[in-house]
Backbone as numpy.savetxt, mean C-alpha at the origin, in Angstrom:
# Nx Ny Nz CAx CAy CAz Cx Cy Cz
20.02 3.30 4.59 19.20 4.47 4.59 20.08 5.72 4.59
19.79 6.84 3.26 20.29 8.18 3.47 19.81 8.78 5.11
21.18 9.64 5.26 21.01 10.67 6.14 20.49 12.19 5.87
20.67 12.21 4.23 20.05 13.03 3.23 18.65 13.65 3.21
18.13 14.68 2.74 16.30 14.79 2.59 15.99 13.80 0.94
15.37 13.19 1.50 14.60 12.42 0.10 13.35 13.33 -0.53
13.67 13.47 -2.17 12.64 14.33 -2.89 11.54 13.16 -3.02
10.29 12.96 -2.79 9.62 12.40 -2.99 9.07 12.06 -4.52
9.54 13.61 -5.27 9.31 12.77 -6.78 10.17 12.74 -7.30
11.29 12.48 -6.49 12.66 11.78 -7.80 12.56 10.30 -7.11
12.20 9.80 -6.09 11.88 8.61 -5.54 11.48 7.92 -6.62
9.83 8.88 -6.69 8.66 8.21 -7.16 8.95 7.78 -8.61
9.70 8.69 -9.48 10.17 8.49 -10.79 11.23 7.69 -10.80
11.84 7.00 -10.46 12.87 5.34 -9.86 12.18 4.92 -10.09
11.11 4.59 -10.45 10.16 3.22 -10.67 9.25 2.90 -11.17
8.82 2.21 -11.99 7.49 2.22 -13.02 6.99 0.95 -12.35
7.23 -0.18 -11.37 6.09 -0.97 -10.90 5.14 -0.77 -10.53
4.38 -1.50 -10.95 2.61 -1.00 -9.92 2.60 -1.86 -8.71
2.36 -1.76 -8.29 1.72 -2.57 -6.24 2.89 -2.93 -6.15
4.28 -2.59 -6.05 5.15 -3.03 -5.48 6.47 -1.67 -4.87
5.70 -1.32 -3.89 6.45 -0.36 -2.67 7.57 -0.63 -2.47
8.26 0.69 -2.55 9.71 0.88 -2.16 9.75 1.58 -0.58
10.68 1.43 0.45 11.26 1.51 1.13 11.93 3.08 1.25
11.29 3.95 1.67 12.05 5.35 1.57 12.60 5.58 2.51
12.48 5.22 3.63 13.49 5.14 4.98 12.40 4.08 5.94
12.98 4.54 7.47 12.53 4.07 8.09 12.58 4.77 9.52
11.56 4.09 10.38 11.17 5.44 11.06 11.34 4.08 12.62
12.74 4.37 13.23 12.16 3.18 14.80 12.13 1.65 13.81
10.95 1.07 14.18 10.89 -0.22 13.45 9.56 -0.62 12.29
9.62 0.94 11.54 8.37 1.03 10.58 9.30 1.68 9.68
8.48 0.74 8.57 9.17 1.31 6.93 8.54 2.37 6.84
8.70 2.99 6.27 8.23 4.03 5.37 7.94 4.12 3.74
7.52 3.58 3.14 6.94 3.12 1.73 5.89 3.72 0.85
6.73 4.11 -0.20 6.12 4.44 -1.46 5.45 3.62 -2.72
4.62 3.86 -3.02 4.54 3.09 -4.27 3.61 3.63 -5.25
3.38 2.92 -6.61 2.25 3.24 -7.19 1.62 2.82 -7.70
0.53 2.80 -8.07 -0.49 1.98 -7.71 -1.90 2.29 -8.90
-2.05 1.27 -9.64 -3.34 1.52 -10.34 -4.36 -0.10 -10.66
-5.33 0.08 -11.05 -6.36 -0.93 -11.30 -6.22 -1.78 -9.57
-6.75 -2.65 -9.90 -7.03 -3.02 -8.05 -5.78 -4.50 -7.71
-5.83 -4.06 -6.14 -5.06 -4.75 -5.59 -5.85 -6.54 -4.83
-5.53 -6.99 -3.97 -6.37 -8.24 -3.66 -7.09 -8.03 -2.49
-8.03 -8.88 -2.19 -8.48 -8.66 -0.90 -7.38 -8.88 0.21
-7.11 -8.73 1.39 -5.98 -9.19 2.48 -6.07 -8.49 3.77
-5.71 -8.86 4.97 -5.72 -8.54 6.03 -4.35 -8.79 7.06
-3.86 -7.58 7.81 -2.95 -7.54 8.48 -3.37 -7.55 10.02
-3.30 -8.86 10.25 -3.70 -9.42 11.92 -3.24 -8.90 12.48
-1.95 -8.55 12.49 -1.51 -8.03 14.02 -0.42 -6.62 13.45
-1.11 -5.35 12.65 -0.79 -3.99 12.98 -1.97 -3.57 11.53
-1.75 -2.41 12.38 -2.59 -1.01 11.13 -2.04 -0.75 10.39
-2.73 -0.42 8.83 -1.95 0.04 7.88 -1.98 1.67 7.30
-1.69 2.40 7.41 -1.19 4.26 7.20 -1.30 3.93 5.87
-1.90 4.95 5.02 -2.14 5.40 3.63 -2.46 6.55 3.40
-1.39 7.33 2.70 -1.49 9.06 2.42 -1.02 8.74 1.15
-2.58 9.40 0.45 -2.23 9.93 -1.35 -1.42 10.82 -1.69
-0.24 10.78 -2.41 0.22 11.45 -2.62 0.28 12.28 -4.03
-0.55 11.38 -4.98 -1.29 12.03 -6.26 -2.06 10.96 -6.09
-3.24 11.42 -7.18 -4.30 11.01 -7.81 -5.02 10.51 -6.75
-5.81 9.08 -6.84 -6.93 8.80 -5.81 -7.07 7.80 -5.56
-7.43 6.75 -4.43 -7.27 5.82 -3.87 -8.40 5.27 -3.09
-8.47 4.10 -3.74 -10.21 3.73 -3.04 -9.57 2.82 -2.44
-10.32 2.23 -0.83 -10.08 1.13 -0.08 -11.33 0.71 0.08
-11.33 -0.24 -0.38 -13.13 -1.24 0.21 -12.20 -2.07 1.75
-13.47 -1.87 2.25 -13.39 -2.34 3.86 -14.67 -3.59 4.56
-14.20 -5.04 4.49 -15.14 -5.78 5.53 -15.21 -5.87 6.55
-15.87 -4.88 6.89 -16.03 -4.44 8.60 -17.47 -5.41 9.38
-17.51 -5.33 10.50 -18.53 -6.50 11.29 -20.19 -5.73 10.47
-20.16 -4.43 10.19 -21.56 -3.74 9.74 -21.61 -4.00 8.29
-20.50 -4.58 8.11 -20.97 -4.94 6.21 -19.91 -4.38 5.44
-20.23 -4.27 3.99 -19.22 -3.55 3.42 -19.13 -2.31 2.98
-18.18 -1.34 2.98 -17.71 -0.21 2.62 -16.76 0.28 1.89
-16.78 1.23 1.26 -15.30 1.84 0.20 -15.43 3.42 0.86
-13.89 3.40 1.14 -13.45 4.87 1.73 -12.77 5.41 0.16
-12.82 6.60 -0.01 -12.42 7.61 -1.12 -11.29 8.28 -0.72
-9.91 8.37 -1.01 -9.23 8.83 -0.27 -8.64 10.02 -2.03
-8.89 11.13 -1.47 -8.20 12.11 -3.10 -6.73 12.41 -2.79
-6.25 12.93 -3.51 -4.71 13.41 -3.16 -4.70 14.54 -1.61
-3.91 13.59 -0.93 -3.46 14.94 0.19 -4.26 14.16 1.35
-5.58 12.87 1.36 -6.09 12.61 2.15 -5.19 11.21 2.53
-5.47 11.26 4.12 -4.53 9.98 4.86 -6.21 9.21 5.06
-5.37 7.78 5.68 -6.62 6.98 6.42 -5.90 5.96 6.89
-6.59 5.00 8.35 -5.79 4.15 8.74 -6.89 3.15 8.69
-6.44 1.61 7.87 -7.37 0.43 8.21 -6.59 -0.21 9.27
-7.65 -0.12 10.73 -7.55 -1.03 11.40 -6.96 -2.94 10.96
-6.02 -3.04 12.40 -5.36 -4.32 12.38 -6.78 -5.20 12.23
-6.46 -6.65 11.39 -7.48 -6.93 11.43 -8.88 -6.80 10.30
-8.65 -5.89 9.81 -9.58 -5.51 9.00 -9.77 -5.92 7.35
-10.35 -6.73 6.86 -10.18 -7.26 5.07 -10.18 -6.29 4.39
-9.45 -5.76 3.84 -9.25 -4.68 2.89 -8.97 -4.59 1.49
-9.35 -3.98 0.56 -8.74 -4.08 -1.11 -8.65 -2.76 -1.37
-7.42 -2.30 -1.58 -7.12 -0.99 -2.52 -7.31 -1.27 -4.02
-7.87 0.08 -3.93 -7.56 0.02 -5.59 -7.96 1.86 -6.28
-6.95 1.50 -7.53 -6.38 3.05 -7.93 -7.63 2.77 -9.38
-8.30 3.17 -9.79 -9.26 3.39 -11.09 -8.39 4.09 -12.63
-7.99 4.80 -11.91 -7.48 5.95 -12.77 -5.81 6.15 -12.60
-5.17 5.21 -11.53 -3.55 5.73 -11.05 -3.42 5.95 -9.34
-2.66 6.20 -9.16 -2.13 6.87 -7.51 -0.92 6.98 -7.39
-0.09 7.66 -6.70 1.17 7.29 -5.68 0.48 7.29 -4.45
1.17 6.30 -3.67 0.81 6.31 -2.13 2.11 6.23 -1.37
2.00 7.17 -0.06 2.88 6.52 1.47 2.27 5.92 1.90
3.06 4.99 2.37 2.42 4.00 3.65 3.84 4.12 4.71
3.20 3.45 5.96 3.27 3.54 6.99 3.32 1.85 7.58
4.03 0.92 7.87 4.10 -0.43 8.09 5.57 -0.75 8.80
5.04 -1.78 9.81 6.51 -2.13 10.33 7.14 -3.16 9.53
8.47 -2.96 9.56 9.31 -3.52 8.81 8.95 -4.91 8.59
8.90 -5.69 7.42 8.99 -6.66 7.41 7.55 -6.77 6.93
6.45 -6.18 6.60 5.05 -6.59 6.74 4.99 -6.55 4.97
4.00 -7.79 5.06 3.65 -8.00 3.36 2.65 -7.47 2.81
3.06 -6.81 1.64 2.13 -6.37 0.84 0.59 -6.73 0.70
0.47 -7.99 0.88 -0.62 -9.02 0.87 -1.04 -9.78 2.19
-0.39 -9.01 3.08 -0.90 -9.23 4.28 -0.85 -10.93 4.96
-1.09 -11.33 6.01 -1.00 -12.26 6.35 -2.53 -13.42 6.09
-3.39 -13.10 5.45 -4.07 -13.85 4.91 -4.96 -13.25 3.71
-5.06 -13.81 2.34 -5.65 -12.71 1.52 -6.17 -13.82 0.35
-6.66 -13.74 -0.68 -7.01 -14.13 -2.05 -6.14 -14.92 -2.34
-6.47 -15.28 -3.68 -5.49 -15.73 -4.40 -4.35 -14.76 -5.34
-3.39 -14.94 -4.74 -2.30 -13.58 -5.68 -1.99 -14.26 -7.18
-2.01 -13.33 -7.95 -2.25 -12.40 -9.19 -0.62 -13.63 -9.85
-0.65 -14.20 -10.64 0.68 -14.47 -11.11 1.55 -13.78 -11.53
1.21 -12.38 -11.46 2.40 -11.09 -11.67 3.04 -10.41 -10.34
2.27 -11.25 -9.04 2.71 -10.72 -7.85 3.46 -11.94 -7.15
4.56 -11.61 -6.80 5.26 -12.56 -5.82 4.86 -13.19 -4.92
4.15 -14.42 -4.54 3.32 -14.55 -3.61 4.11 -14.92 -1.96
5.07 -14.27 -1.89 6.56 -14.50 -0.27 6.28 -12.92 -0.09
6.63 -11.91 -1.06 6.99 -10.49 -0.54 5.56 -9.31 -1.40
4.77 -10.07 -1.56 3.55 -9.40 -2.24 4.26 -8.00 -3.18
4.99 -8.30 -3.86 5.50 -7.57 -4.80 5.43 -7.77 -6.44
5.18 -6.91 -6.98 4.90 -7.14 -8.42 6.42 -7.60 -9.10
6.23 -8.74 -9.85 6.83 -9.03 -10.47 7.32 -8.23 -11.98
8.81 -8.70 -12.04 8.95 -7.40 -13.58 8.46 -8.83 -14.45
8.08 -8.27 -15.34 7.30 -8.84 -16.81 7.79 -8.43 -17.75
């Protein structure tokens, strides 16, 4: 990790994968992660921590299976939101996104129980595969 200020869009331009977050520092024992993100991600759930999501362009839908049923939060550029530990979740970008996230080190993309992953996604580090 730089000791440096990181530009967030010379980061963001390092990389043309979709659903597969980079590592911009780290904060204690939480990554700090960028990525970007379009058409939808899988269903999945992180048992044991919360997951931090701040748009950093474009827009970001999260559908949520919560005990009252189901829901989709709208998140536009500039808006944060936290899905509770625990919670079945699917992002997904319609139109594009960059996102921060917020996750302790080591936590998978795809969470600790989820769908069936995508044969373009790594199914060990929930990372998009290059094609």
């Amino acid at each position: 990790m730089s000791n440096e200020p990181i530009h967030l869009s010379k980061a963001l331009a390092s990389f043309d994968a979709l659903w597969s977050p980079r590592i911009l520092t780290r904060v204690n024992d939480y990554d700090v992660r960028i990525a970007k993100v379009e058409g939808e991600h899988i269903w999945h759930v992180h048992g044991d921590t919360d997951e931090f999501f701040l748009v950093l362009d474009g827009e970001l839908h999260i559908s949520l299976r919560e005990p009252g049923g189901q829901r989709t939060v709208l998140l536009p550029q500039g808006a944060v939101f936290t899905v509770p530990r625990g919670t079945e979740h699917k992002p997904y970008a319609p139109s594009g996104a960059a996102i921060l996230m917020f996750e302790p080190t080591g936590t998978l993309t795809v969470g600790d129980r989820h769908d069936e992953v995508p044969a373009h996604v790594d199914s060990t580090t929930g990372h998009a595969l290059n094609t």
